[in-house]
TIBA-178547 format. One line per 10 residues: number of its first residue (from 1); their letters; for each residue x, z, y of N, C-alpha, C. Coordinates in pm, 1 decimal. Each point is the difference from the previous one (the first is absolute). Layout:
# residues N
NUM) a) X/Z/Y/X/Z/Y/X/Z/Y ~ ...
//
This chain:
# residues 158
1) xxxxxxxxxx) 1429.4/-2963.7/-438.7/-119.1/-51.6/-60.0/-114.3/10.4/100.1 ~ -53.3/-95.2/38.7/-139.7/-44.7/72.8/-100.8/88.0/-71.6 ~ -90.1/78.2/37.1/-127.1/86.4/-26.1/-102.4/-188.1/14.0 ~ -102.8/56.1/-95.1/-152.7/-89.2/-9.8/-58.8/56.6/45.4 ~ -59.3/-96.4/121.0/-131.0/33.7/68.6/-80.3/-5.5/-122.7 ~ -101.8/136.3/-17.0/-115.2/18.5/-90.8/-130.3/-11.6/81.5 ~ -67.5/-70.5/-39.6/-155.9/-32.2/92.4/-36.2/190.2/66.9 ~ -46.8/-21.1/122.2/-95.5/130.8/36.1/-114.3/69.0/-156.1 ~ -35.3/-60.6/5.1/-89.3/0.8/-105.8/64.8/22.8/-166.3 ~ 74.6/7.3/-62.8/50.3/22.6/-78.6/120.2/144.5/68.6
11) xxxxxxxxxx) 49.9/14.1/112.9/58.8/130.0/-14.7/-113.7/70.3/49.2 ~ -115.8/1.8/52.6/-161.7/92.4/-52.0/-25.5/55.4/-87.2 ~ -15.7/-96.3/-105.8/-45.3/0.3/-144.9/90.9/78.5/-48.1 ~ 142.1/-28.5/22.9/75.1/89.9/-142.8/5.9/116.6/84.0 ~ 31.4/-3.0/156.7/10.9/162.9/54.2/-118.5/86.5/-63.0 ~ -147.2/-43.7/20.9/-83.3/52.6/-74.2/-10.6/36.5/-161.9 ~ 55.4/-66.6/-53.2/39.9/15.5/-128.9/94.4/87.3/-52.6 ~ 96.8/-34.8/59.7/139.6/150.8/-3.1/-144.7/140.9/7.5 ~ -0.2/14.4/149.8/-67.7/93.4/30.9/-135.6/76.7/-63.5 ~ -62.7/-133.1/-87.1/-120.8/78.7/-77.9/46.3/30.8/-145.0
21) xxxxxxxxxx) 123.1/0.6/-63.1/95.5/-19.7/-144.6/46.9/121.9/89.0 ~ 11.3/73.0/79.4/113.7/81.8/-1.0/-143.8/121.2/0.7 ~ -43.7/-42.7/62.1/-106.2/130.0/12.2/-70.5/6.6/-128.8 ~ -30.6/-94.0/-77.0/-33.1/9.8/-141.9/71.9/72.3/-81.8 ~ 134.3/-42.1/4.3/111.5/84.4/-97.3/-36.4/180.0/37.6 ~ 5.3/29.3/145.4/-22.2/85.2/47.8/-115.1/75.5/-56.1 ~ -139.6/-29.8/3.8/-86.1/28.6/-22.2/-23.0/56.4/-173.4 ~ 38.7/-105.4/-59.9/14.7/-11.7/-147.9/64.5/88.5/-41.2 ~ 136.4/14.2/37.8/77.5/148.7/-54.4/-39.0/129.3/39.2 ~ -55.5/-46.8/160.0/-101.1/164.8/2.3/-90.6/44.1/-89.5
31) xxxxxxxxxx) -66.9/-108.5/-17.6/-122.5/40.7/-130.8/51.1/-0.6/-86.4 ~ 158.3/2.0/-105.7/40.3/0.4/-74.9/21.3/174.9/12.9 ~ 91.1/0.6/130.9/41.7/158.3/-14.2/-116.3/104.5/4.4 ~ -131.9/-31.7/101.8/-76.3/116.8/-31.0/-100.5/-11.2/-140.9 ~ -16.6/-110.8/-63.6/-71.2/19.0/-146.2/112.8/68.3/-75.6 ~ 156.5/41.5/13.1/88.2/53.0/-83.2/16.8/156.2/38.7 ~ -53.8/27.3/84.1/-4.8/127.4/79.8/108.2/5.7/80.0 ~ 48.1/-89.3/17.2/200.8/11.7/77.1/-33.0/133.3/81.1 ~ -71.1/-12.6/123.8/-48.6/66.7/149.2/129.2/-22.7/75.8 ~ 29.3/-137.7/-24.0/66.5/-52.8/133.6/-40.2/-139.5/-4.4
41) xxxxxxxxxx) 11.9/3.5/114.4/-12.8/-170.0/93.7/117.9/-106.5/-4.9 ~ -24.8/-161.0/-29.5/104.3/-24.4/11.3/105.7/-1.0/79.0 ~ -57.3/-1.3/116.6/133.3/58.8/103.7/59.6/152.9/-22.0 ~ -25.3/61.9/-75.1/32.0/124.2/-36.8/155.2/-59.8/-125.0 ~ -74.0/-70.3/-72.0/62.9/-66.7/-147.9/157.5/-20.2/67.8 ~ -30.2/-106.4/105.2/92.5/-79.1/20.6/103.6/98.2/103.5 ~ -39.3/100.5/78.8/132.8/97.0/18.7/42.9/60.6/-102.3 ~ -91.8/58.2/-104.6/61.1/70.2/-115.0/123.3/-87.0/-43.9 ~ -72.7/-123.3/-52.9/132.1/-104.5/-88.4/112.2/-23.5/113.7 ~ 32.2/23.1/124.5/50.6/-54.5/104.6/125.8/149.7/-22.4
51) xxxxxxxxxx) -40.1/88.7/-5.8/30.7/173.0/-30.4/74.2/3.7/-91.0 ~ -120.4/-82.8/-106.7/125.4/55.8/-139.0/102.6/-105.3/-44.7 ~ 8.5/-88.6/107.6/132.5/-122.4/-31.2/122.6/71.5/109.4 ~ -49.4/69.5/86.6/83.0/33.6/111.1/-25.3/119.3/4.6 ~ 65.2/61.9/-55.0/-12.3/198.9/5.7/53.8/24.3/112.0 ~ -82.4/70.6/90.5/52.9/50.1/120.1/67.2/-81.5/147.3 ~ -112.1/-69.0/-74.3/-35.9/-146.0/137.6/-20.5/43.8/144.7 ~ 20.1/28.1/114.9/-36.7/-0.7/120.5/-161.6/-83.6/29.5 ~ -92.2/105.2/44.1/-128.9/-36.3/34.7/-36.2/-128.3/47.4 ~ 113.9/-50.7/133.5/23.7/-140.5/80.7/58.1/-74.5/-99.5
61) xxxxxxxxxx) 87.6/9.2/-97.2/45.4/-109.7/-84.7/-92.9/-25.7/-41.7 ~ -108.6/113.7/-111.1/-133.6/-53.8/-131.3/-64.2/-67.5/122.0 ~ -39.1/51.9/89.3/-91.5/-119.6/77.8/42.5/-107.7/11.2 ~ 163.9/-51.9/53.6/23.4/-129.7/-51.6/-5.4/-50.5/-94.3 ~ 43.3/52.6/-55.5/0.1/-51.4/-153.5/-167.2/-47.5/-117.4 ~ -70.0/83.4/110.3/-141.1/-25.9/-32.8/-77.3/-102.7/76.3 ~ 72.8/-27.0/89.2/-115.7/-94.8/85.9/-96.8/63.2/99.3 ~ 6.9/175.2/30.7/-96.2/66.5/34.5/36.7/57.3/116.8 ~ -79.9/11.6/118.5/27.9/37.7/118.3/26.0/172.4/-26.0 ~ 96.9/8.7/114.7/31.1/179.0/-25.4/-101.1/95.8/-15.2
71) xxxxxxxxxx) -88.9/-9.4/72.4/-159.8/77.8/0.1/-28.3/-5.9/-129.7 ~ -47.8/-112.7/-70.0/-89.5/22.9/-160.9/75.9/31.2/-91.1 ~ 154.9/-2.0/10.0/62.8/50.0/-98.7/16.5/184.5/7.7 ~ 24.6/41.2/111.5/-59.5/123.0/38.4/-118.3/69.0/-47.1 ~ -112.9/-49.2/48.8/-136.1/-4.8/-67.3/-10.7/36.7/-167.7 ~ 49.6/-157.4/-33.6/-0.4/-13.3/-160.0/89.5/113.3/-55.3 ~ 147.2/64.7/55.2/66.8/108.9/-29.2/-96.2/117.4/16.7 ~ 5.8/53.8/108.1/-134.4/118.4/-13.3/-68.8/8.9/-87.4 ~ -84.7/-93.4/-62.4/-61.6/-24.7/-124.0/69.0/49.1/-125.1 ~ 114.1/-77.3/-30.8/76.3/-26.4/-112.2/64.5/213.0/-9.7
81) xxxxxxxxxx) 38.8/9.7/87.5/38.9/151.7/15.3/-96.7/110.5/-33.9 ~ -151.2/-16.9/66.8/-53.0/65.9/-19.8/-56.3/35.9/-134.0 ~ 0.5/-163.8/-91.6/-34.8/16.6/-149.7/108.6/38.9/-94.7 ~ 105.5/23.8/85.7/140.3/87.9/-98.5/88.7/-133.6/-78.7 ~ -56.0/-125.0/96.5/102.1/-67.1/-62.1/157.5/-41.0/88.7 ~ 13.2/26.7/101.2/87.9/-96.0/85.6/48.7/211.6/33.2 ~ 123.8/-28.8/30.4/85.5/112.4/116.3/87.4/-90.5/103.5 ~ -37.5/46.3/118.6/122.3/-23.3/112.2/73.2/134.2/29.5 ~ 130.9/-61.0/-7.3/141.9/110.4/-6.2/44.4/-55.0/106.8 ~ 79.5/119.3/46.6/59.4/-53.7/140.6/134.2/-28.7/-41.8
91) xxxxxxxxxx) 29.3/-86.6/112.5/96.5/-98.6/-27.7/143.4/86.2/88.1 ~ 55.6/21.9/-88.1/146.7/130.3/13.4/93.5/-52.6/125.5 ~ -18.8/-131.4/-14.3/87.6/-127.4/109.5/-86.4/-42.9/124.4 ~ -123.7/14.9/-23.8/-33.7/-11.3/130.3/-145.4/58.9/15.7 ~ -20.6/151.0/82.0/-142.8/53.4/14.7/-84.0/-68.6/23.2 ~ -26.6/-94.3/-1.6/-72.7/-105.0/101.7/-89.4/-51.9/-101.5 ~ 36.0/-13.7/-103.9/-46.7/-117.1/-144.2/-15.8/137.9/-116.4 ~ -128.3/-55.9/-51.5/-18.3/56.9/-162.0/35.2/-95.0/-91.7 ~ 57.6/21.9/-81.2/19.8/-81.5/-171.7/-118.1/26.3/-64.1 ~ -60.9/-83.5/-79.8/-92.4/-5.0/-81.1/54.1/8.4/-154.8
101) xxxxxxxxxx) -130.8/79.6/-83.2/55.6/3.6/-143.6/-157.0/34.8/-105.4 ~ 20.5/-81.5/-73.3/-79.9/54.3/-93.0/-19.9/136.8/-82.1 ~ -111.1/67.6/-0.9/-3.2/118.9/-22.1/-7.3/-34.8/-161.7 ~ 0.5/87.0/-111.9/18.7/-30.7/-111.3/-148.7/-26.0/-34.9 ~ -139.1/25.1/64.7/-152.0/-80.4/-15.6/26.8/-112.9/78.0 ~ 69.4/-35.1/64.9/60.9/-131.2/65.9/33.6/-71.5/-110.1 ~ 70.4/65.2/-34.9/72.9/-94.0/-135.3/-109.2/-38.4/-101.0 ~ -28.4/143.3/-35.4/-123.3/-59.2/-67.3/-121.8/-101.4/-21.3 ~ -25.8/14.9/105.5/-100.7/-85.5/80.4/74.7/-152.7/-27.6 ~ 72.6/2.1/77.8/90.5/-171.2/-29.5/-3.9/-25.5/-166.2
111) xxxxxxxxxx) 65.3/64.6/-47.3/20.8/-14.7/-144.2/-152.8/-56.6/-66.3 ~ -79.3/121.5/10.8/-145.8/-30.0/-45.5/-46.2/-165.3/8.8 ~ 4.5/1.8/122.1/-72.5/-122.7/49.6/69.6/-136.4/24.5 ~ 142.7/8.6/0.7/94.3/-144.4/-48.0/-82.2/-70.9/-88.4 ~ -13.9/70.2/-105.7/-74.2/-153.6/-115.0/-94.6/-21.9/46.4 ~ -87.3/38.4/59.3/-123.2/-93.3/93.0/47.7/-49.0/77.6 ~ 39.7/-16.9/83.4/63.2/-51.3/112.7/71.2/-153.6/-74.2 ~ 63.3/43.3/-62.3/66.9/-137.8/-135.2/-78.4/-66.5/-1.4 ~ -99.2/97.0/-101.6/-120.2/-105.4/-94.7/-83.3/-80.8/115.2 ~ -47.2/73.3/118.7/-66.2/-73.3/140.8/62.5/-129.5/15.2
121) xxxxxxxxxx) 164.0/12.1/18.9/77.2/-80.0/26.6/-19.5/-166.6/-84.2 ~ 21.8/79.8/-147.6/-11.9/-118.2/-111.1/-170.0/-35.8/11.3 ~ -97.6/70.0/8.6/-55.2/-81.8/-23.6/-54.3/-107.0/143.1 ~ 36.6/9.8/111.7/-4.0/-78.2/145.5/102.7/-122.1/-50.8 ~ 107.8/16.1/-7.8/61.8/-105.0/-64.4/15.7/-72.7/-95.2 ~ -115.1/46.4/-136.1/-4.8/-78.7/-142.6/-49.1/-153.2/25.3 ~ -35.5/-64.3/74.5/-59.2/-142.8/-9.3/126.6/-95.0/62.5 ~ 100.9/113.9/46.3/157.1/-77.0/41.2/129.4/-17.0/-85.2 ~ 19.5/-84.3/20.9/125.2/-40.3/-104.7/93.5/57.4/70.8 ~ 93.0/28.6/-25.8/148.4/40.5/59.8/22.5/-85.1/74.0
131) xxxxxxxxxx) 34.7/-182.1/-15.7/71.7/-17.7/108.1/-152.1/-29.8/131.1 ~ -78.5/51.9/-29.1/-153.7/2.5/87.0/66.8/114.0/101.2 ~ 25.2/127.1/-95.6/-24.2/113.9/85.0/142.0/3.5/97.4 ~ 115.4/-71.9/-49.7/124.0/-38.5/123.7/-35.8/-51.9/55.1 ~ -69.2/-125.8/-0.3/9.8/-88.9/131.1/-96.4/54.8/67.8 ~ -87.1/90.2/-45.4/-65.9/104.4/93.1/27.0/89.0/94.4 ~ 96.9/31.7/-75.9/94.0/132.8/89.0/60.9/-15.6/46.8 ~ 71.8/-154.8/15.5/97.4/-104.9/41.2/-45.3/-12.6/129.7 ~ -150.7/-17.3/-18.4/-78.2/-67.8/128.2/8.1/121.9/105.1 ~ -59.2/119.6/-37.0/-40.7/126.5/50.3/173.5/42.2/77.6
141) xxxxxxxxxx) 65.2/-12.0/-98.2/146.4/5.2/73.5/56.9/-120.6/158.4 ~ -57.6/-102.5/-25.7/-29.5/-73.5/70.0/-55.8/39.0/99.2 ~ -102.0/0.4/29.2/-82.3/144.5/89.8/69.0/83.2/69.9 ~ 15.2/91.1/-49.8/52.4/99.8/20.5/126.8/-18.0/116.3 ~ 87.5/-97.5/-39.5/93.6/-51.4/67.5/-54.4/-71.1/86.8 ~ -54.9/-46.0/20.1/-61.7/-59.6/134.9/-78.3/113.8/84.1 ~ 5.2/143.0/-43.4/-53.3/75.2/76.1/111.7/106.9/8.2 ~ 130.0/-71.1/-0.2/118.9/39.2/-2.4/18.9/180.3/-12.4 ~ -47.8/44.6/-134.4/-20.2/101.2/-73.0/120.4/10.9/-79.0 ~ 72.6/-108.6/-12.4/159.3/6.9/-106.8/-92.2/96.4/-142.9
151) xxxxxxxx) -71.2/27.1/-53.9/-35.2/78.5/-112.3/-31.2/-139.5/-83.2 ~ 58.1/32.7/-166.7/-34.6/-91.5/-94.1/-126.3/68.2/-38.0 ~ -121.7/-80.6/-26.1/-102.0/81.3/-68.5/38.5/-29.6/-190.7 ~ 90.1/-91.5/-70.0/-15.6/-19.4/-105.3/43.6/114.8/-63.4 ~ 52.7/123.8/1.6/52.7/89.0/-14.0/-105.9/113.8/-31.6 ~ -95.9/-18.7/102.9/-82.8/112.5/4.1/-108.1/-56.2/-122.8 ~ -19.5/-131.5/-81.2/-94.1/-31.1/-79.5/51.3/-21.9/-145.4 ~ 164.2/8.8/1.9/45.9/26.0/-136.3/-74.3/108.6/-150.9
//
């Protein structure tokens, strides 16, 4: 299949557009989590949920798996540890690597704050119809693969 040349000017516009929708979402759930008292950040959120799908994840995997360079996931861990939510255990198979795990205020914490995170969710997406919000994610998957990432994002918006 032949790719469409898209005018200069229209891949501007939507690059800018992706980019100011992502930092919005961003922004928006922050002010969601600190008017709820969370006292985490969403980059905090998103290793937690990354943690508690993958118990005892390798530090270098959650960073793949997050999109996040090795440094800020480090960073963001230090954090997450110091508030008694995250433990790194050493890894029995190889000294080299810690496993990550939710501490049981880890758990907590996730638990608490899932239904916001939902309700955030539903209400960013209420003006979309279902087959709106696929061919959305359709598109974004699209993307993604052209930035030859092999990751489905429709998965992560179920």
């Amino acid at each position: 299949m032949q790719s469409k040349s898209i005018p200069d000017q229209k891949t501007e516009t939507s690059g800018y557009v992706l980019e100011r929708t992502a930092r919005l979402l961003k922004l928006a759930l922050q002010q969601r989590l600190a008017k709820a008292g969370a006292g985490i950040t969403v980059d905090q959120w998103v290793l937690l949920q990354e943690i508690r799908q993958q118990p005892g994840i390798a530090q270098l995997e959650l960073a793949r798996a997050t999109f996040k360079d090795a440094a800020s996931v480090t960073r963001i861990l230090d954090l997450l540890a110091a508030k008694g939510l995250v433990v790194r255990l050493p890894d029995l198979a190889d000294r080299r690597k810690f496993l990550l795990q939710l501490t049981p205020a880890g758990e907590r914490t996730y638990s608490d704050y899932l239904p916001l995170i939902k309700s955030f969710r539903s209400e960013v997406w209420r003006d979309l119809s279902q087959e709106d919000l696929d061919r959305f994610l359709g598109i974004l998957d699209k993307i993604a693969g052209n930035l030859n990432t092999g990751e489905s994002l429709a998965s992560d918006f179920s």
